[in-house]
LOTORDREN-763092 format. One line per field, with one value per residue (C-alpha): x, z, y; residue number from 1. Coordinates in steps of 0.05 Angstrom, whole numbers. Layout:
x = [X / ...]
z = [Z / ...]
y = [Y / ...]
resi = [NUM / ...]
//
This chain:
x = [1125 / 1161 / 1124 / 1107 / 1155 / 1114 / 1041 / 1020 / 1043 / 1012 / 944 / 955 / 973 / 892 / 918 / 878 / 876 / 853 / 863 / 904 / 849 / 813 / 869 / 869 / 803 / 809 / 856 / 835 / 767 / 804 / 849 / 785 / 744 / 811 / 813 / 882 / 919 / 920 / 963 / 1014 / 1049 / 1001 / 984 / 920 / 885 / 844 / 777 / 785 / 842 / 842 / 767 / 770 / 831 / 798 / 723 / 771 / 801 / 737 / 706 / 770 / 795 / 855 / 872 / 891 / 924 / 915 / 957 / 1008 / 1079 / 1102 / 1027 / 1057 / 1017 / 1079 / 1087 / 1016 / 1021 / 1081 / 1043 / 990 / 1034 / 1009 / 942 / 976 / 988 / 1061 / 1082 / 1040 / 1065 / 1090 / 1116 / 1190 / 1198 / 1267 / 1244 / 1165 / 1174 / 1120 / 1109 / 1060 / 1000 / 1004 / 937 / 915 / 979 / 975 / 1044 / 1042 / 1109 / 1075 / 1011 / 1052 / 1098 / 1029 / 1002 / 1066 / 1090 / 1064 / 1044 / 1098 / 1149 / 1124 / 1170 / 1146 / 1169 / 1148 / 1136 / 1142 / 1103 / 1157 / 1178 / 1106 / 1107 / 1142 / 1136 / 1162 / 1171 / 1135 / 1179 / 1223 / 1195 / 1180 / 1142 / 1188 / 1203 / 1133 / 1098 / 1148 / 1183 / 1195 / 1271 / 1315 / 1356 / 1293 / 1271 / 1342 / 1329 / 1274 / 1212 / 1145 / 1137 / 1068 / 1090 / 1094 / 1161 / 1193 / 1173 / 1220 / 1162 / 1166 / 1150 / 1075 / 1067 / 1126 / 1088 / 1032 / 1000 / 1029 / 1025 / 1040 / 1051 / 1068 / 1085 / 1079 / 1018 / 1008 / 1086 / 1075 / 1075 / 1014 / 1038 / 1050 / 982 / 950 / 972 / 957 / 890 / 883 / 915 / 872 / 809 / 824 / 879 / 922 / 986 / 998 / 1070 / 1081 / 1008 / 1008 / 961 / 982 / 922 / 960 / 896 / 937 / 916 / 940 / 924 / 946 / 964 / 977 / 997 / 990 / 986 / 921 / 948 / 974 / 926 / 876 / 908 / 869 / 911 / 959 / 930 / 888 / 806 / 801 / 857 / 826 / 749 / 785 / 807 / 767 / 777 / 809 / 848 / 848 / 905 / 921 / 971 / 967 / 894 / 921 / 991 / 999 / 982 / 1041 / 1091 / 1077 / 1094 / 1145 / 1176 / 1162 / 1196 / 1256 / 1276 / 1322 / 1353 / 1358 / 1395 / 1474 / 1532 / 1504 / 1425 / 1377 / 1313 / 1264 / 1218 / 1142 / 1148 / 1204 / 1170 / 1115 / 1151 / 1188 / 1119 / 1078 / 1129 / 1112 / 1037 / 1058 / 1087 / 1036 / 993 / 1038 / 1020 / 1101 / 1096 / 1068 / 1003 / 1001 / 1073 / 1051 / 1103 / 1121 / 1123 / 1196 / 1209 / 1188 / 1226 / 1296 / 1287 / 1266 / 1338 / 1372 / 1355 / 1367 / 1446 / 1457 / 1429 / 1481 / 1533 / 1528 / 1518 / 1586 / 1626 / 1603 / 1594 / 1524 / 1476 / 1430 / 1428 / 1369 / 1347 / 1337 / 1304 / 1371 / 1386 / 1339 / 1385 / 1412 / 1344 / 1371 / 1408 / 1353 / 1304 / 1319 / 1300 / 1238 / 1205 / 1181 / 1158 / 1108 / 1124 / 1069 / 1073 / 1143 / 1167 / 1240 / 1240 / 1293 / 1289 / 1321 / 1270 / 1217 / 1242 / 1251 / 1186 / 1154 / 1196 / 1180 / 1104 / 1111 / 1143 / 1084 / 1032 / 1059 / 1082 / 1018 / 980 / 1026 / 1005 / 933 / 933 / 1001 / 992 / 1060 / 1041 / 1063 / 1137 / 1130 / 1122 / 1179 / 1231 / 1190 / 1213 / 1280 / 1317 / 1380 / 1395 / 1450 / 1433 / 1475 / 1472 / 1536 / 1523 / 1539 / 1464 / 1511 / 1507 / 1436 / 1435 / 1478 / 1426 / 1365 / 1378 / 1308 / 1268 / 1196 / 1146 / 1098 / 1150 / 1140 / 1070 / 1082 / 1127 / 1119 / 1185 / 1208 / 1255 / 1279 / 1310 / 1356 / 1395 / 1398 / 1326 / 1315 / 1365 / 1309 / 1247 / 1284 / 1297 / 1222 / 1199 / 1245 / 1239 / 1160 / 1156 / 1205 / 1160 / 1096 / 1143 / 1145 / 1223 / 1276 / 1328 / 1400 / 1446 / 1518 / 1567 / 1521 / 1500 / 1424 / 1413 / 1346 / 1327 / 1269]
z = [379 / 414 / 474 / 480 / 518 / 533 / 551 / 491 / 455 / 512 / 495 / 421 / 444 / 470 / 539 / 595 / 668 / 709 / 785 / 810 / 834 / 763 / 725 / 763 / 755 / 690 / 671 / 715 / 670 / 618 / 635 / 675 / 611 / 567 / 613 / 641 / 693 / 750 / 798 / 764 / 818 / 871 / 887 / 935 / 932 / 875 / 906 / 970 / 978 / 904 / 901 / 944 / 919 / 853 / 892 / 937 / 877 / 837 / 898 / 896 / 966 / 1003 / 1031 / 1098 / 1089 / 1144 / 1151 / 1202 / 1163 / 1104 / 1073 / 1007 / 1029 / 1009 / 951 / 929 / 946 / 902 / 848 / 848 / 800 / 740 / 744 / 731 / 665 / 634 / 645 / 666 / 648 / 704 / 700 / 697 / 743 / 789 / 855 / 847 / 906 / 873 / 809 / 794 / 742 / 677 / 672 / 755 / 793 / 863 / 880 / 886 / 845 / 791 / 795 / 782 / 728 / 690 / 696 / 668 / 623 / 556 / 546 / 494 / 552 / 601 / 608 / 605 / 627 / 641 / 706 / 697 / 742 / 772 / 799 / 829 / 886 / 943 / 1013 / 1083 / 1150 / 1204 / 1262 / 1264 / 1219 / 1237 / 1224 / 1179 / 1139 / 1117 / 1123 / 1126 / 1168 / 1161 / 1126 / 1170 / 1107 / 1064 / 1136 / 1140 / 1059 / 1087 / 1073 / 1123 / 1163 / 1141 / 1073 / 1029 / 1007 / 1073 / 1079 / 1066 / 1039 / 1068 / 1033 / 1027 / 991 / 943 / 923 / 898 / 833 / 858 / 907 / 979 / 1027 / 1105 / 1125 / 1197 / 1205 / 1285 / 1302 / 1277 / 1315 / 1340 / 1317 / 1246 / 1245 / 1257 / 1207 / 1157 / 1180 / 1160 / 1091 / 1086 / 1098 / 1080 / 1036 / 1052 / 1099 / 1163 / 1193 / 1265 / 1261 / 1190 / 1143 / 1068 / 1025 / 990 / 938 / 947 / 899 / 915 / 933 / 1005 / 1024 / 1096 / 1123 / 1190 / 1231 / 1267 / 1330 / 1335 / 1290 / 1336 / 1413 / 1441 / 1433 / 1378 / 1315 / 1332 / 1316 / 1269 / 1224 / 1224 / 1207 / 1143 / 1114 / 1062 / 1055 / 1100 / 1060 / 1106 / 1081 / 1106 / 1095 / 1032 / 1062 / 1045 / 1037 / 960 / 947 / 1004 / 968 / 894 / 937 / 964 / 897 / 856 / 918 / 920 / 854 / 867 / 805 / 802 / 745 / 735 / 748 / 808 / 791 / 853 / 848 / 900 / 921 / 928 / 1007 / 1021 / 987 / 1037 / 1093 / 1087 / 1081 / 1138 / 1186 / 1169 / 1184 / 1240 / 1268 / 1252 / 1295 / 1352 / 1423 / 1433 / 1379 / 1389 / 1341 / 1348 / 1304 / 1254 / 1208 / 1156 / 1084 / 1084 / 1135 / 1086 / 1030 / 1073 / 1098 / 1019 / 999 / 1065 / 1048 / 978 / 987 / 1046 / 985 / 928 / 977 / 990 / 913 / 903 / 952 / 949 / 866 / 866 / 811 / 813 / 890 / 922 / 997 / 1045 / 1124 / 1153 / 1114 / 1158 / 1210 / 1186 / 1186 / 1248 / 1214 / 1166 / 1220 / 1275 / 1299 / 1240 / 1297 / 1354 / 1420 / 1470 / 1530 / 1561 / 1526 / 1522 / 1593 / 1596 / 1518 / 1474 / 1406 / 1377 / 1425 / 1402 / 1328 / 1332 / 1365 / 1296 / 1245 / 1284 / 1277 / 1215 / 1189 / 1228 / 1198 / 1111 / 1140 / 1167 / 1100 / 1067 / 1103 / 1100 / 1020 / 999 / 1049 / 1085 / 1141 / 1105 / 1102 / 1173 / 1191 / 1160 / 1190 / 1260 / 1264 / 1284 / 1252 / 1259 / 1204 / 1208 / 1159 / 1155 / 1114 / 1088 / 1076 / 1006 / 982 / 961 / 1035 / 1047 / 992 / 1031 / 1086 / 1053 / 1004 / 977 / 952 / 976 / 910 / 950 / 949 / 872 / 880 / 941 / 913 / 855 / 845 / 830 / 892 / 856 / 800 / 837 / 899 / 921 / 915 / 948 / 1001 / 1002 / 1008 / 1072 / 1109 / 1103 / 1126 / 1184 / 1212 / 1200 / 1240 / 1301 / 1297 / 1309 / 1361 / 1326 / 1326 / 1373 / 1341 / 1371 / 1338 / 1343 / 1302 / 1250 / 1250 / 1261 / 1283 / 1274 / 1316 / 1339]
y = [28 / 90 / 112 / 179 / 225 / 295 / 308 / 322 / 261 / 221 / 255 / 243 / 174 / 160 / 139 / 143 / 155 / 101 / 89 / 28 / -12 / 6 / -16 / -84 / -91 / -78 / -127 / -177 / -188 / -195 / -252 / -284 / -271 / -302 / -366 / -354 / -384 / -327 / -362 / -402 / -452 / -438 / -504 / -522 / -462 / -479 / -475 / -428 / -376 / -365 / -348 / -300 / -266 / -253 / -225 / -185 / -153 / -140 / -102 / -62 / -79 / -63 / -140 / -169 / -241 / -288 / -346 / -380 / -381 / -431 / -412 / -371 / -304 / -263 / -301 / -292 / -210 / -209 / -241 / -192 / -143 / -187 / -152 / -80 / -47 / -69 / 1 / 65 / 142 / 190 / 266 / 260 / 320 / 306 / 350 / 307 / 260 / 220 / 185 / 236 / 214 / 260 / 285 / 289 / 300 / 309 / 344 / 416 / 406 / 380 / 419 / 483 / 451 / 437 / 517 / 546 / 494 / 475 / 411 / 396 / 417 / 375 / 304 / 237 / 170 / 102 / 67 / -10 / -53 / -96 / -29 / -3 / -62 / -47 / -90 / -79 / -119 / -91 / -101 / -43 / 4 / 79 / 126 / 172 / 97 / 91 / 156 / 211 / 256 / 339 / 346 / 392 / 413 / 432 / 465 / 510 / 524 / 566 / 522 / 521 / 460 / 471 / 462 / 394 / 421 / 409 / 338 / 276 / 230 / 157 / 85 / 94 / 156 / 147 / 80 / 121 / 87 / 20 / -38 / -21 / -91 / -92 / -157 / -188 / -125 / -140 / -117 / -49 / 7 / 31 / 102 / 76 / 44 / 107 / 140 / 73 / 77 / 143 / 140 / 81 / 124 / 190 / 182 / 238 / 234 / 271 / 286 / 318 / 346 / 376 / 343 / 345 / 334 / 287 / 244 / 179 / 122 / 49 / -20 / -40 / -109 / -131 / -206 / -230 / -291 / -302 / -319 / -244 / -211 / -227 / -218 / -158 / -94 / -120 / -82 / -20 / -36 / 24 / -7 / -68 / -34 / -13 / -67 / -80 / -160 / -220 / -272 / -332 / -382 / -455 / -514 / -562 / -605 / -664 / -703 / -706 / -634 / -620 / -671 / -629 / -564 / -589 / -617 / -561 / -508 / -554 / -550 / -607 / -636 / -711 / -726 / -708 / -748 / -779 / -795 / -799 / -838 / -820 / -874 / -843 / -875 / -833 / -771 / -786 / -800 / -724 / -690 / -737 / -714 / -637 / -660 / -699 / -635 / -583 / -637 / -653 / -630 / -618 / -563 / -488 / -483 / -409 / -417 / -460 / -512 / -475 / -509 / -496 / -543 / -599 / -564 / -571 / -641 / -667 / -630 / -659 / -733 / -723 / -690 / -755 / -803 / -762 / -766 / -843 / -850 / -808 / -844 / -912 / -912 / -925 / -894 / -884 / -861 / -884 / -846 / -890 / -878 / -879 / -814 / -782 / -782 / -713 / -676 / -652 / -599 / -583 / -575 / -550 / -480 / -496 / -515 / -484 / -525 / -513 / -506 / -532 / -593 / -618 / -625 / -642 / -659 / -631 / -604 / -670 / -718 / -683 / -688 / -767 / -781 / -736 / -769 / -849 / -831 / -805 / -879 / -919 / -873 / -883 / -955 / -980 / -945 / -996 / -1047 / -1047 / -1022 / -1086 / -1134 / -1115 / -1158 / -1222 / -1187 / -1159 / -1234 / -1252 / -1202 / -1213 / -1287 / -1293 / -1227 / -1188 / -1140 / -1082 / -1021 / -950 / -888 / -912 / -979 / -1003 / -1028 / -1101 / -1110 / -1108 / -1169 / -1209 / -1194 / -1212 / -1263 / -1276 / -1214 / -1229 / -1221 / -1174 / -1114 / -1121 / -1091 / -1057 / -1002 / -963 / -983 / -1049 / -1077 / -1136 / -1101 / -1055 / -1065 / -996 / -996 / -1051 / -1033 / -969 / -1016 / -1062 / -1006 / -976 / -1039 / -1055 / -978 / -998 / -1049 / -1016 / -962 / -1004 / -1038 / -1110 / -1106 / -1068 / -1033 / -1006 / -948 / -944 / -894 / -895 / -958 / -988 / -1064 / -1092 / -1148 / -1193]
resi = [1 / 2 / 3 / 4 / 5 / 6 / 7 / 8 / 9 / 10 / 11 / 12 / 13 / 14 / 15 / 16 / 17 / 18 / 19 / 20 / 21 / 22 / 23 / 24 / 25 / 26 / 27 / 28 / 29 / 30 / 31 / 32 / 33 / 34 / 35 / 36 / 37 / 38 / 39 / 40 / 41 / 42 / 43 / 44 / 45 / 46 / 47 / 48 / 49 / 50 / 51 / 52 / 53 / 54 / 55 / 56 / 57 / 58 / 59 / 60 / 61 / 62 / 63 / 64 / 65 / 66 / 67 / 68 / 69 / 70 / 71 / 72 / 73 / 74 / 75 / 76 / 77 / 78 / 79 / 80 / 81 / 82 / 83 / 84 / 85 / 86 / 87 / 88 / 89 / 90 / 91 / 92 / 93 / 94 / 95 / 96 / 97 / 98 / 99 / 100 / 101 / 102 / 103 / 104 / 105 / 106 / 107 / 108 / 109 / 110 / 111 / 112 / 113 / 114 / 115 / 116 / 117 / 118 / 119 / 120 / 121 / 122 / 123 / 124 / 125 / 126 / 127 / 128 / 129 / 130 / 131 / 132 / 133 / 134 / 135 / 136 / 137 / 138 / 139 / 140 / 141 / 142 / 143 / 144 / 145 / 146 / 147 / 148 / 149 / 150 / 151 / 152 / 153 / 154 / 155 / 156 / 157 / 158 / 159 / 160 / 161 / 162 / 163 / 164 / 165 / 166 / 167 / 168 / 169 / 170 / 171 / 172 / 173 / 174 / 175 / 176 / 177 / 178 / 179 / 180 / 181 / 182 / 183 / 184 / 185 / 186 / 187 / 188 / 189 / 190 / 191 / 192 / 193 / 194 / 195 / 196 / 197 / 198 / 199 / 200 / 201 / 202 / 203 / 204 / 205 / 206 / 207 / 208 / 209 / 210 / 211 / 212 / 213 / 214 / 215 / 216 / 217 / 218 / 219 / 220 / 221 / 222 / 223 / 224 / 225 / 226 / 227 / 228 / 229 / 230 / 231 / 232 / 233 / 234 / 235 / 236 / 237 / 238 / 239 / 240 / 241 / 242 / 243 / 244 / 245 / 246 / 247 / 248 / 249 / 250 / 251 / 252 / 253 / 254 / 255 / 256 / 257 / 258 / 259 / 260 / 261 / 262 / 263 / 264 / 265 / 266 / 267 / 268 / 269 / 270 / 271 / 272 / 273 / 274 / 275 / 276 / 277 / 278 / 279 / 280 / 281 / 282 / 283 / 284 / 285 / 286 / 287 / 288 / 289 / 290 / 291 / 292 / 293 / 294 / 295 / 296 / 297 / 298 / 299 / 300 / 301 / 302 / 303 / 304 / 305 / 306 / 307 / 308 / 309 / 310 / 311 / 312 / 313 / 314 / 315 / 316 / 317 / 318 / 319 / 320 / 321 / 322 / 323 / 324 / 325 / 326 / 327 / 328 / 329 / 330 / 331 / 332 / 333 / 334 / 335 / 336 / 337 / 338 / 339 / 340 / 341 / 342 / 343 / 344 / 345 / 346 / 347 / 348 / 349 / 350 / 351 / 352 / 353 / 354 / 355 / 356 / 357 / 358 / 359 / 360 / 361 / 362 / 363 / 364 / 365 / 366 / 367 / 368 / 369 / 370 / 371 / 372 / 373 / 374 / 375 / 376 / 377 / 378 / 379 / 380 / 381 / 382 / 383 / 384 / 385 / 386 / 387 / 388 / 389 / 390 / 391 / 392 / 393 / 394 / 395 / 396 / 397 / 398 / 399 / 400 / 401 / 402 / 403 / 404 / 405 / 406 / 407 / 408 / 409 / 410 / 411 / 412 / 413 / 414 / 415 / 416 / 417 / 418 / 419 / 420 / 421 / 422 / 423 / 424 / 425 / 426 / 427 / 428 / 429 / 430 / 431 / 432 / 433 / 434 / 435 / 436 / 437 / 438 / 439 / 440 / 441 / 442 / 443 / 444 / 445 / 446 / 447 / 448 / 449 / 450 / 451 / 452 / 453 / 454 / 455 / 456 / 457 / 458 / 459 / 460 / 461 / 462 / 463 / 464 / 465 / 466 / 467 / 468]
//
């Protein structure tokens, strides 16, 4: 069906006006009312951020979303475009700085196109809604970037600064009949956030002391971490008065739901010509040390540990295992705790320490003492749910066992000649079946037990001994 291209095909069309937050609204019931899923790889957020989301946009809010970083809040703003029209009708006028609505425009550009133009002579296009989101990074941003400044040229063309004619129109108002997002909201400048708060209120836009009765109609989204959103001084308290809803976010609440995120974010394919199975312990191990570092005293809370830092460690241990699989010949590639020695690559500057807490600690000091509690905390789960103390016993009675990133999983066979029966229900996977998983399972064990400090352990080149 060919859309309509003038005014007065539009009105034989039947369309009709609607605001933005009426058109989300709108569809919004429908797809509630339909059963659909809303947020489609959103994953944890089932049963609190969601919720509110949904009430927030049935009030017909503008949204703040509160959350430290890694907590998908842009993501989710982004997402919000689903609830618009496919595509929404504008005058095609080239001077309109706007993408004016057909039947109420608010330029005086296309208020005075309407009075002397028929309606057959008045051009129509189409405004997809990919194209009627627009976000922006707070720190940085001026005032002329998101509100406007007066145009010098249209100034020496002889226009008023009074007049809406001489004004270069910013971010905001050019996203009128769309989605309008400021990221990182406390880093604006207060001069910027006066004049959000009053499009927010009064919907019109005011530039060097002219106010242009300008009937803006939009959704506003803002994100923020709390830390800063709520330091005295940081975003002024008339801003915050009109906001109509908080969106408080939060990490995965427990370890599973952060191992699915962290999967499905990769996007790490396992299969090709060099296969990598992932053992579930190893899965666990990745995400417990994000948790292990979102609770460490060593790391700044106010910062938060950022989901991505779980996603670059799982694609980190999985490139050490390909590359070990490539140039040792082993398929499929199985990661093992020794490839965690590269995380340092993948995560650091992730992190950011406190101060106050970490003395003389480096960055890398403060990563090994997360990633050694991380192995005691999936080990010792092991333990009491398999009965991992028998093979604990067995390794703490007179052992020395060398393992290496790059040490051919044959080799760990030769070290351990007798597969004990318990790892066959210990593991999801079975140890005595595949060498490379097996190689997998010894090391988990032996880094278990150094952890718990039943075993030392020495490193050289590359190398890791294991020893009563």
């Amino acid at each position: 069906m060919n859309l309509p291209e003038n005014l007065a095909e539009l009105r034989e069309s039947g369309w009709k006006s609607k605001s933005v937050k009426k058109e989300i609204y709108d569809n919004l019931m429908k797809k509630l009312q339909d059963q659909e899923d809303l947020f489609s790889g959103i994953v944890g957020f089932d049963d609190t951020v969601i919720p509110d989301i949904i009430l927030a946009l049935l009030a017909e809010h503008d949204m703040l979303f509160l959350g430290e970083k890694g907590q998908a809040k842009s993501r989710i703003m982004r997402m919000l475009i689903q609830f618009l029209d496919p595509e929404i009708p504008y005058l095609d006028l080239p001077e309109s700085p706007v993408h004016d609505d057909p039947y109420h425009p608010i330029t005086e550009v296309g208020k005075k196109y309407l009075e002397q133009h028929s309606e057959k002579d008045v051009p129509i296009a189409w405004w997809s809604r990919e194209d009627r989101y627009a976000e922006r990074l707070a720190p940085g941003t001026k005032f002329a970037d998101v509100i406007g400044e007066i145009d010098p040229a249209k100034l020496a063309g002889g226009e008023s600064m009074s007049a809406e004619g001489s004004l270069h129109f910013g971010l905001i108002p050019r996203m009128h009949r769309g989605i309008f997002a400021m990221n990182e909201l406390p880093e604006l400048d207060e001069l910027v956030q006066v004049g959000l708060f009053n499009i927010l209120e009064e919907r019109d836009v005011q530039i060097r002391g002219y106010p242009i009765k300008f009937d803006l109609d939009m959704l506003i989204l803002f994100s923020s971490n709390p830390a800063t959103y709520n330091r005295s001084g940081k975003v002024i308290p008339q801003l915050k008065d009109r906001i109509g809803s908080v969106i408080h976010t939060h990490y995965p609440r427990d370890r599973g739901l952060g191992i699915q995120i962290m999967e499905q974010e990769a996007g790490v394919n396992l299969d090709g010509d060099v296969p990598v199975v992932v053992p579930y312990f190893m899965r666990e191990i990745i995400e417990q040390i994000t948790v292990a570092a979102r609770e460490s005293k060593y790391i700044d809370h106010d910062s938060g540990v950022s989901t991505r830092f779980s996603i670059a460690n799982y694609k980190m241990m999985v490139a050490s295992a390909r590359r070990r699989g490539a140039v040792l010949g082993e398929k499929p590639a199985v990661p093992r705790i020794s490839d965690l020695g590269h995380l340092y690559s993948s995560s650091l500057g992730k992190l950011e320490l406190d101060m106050m807490g970490v003395n003389q600690m480096s960055e890398k000091q403060v990563l090994d003492a997360i990633t050694a509690e991380a192995i005691q905390d999936v080990f010792q789960e092991y333990v009491l749910e398999h009965g991992l103390a028998e093979i604990g016993e067995i390794f703490s009675e007179g052992v020395k066992i060398e393992v290496g990133e790059m040490l051919p999983s044959s080799e760990y066979a030769q070290r351990l000649k007798r597969v004990p029966p318990l790892w066959n229900k210990a593991f999801e996977v079975n140890a005595s079946e595949n060498e490379a998983v097996r190689a997998s399972c010894l090391e988990f064990v032996l880094a278990g037990l150094y952890a718990g400090d039943k075993i030392s352990r020495s490193q050289n080149h590359g190398r890791i001994v294991y020893e009563t």
